[in-house]
C-alpha positions as CSV (number, residue, x, y, z in Angstrom):
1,X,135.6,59.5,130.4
2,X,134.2,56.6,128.5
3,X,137.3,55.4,127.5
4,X,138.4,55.6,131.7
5,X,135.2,53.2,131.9
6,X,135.6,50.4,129.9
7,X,139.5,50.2,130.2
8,X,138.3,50.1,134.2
9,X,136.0,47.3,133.5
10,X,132.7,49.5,134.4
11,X,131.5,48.7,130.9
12,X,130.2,44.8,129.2
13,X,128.5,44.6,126.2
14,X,126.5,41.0,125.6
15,X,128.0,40.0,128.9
16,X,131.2,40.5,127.8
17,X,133.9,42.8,129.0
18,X,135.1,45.2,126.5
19,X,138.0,47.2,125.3
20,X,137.6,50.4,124.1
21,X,138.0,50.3,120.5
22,X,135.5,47.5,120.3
23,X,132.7,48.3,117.7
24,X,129.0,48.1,118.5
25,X,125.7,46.8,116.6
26,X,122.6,47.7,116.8
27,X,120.5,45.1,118.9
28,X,123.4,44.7,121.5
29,X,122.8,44.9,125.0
30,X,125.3,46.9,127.3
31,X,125.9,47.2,130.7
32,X,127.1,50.1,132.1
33,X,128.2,50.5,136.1
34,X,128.5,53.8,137.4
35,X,129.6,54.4,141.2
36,X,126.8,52.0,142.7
37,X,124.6,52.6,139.9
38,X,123.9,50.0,136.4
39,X,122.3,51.0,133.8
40,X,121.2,48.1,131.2
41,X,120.4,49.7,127.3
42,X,119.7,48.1,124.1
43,X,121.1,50.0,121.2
44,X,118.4,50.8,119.0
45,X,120.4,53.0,116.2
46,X,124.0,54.0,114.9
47,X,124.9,57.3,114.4
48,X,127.1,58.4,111.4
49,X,128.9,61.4,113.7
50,X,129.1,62.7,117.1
51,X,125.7,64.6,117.7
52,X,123.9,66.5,120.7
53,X,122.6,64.9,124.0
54,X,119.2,64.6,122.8
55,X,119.7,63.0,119.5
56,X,121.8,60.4,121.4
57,X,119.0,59.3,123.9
58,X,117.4,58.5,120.5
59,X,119.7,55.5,120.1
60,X,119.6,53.7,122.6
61,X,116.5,52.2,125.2
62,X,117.5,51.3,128.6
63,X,115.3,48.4,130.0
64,X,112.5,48.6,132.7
65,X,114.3,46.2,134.6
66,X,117.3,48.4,134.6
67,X,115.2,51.6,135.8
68,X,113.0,49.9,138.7
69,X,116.5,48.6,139.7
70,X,118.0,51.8,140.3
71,X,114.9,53.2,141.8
72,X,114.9,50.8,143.9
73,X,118.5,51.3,144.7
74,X,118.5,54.6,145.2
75,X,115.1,54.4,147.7
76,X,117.1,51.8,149.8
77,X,120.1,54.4,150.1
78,X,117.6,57.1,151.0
79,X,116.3,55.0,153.9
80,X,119.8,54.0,155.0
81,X,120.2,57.7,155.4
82,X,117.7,58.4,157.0
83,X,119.0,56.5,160.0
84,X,122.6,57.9,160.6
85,X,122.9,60.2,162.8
86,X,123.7,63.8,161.6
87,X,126.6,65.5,161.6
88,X,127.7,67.9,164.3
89,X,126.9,71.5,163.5
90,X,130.4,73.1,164.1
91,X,133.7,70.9,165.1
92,X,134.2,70.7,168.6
93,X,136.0,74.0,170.4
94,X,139.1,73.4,173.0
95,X,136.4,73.2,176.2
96,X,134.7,70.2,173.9
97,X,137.9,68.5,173.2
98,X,138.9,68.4,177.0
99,X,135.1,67.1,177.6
100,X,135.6,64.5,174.9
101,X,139.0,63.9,175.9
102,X,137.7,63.0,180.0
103,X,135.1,61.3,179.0
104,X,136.8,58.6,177.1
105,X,139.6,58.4,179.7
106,X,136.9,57.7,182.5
107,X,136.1,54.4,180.5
């Protein structure tokens, strides 16, 4: 999956697009994009072999830019729906399709 991710470009580190056998320090910054998402982290440590979730939140920070961001993100997409209209509670029987049907003929 991460491999999918910086092949598709979702992925810079230092500003800098990325392919996937491309090593990383610790210092660098990377930027991440995820569906509408970014996530901006500093890597903080290495580690010597593949380890649980929890150790890996260890090594990296994400910045509070990054996080306020996507809050804020994520409260506009909230509002936005918020103001569609919902969707119908069951799809339209044979009477409602003749109704529909008439009703944008008339026009």
């Amino acid at each position: 999956m991460a491999s999918k991710a910086v092949s598709g470009g979702r992925v810079h580190l230092n500003g800098a697009r990325v392919k996937s056998a491309r090593s990383i320090n610790i210092g660098d910054e990377v930027r991440i994009h995820r569906n509408e998402e970014e996530f901006v982290v500093t890597v903080l440590q290495l580690a010597e072999k593949r380890g649980p979730a929890k150790v890996a939140r260890t090594l990296y920070e994400e910045s509070p830019e990054s996080i306020q961001a996507r809050d804020e993100h994520r409260q506009a997409r909230r509002l936005l729906a918020q103001g569609r209209p919902a969707a119908p509670a069951k799809r339209p029987g044979k009477r409602d399709r003749r109704k529909i049907r008439s009703f944008i003929r008339k026009e």
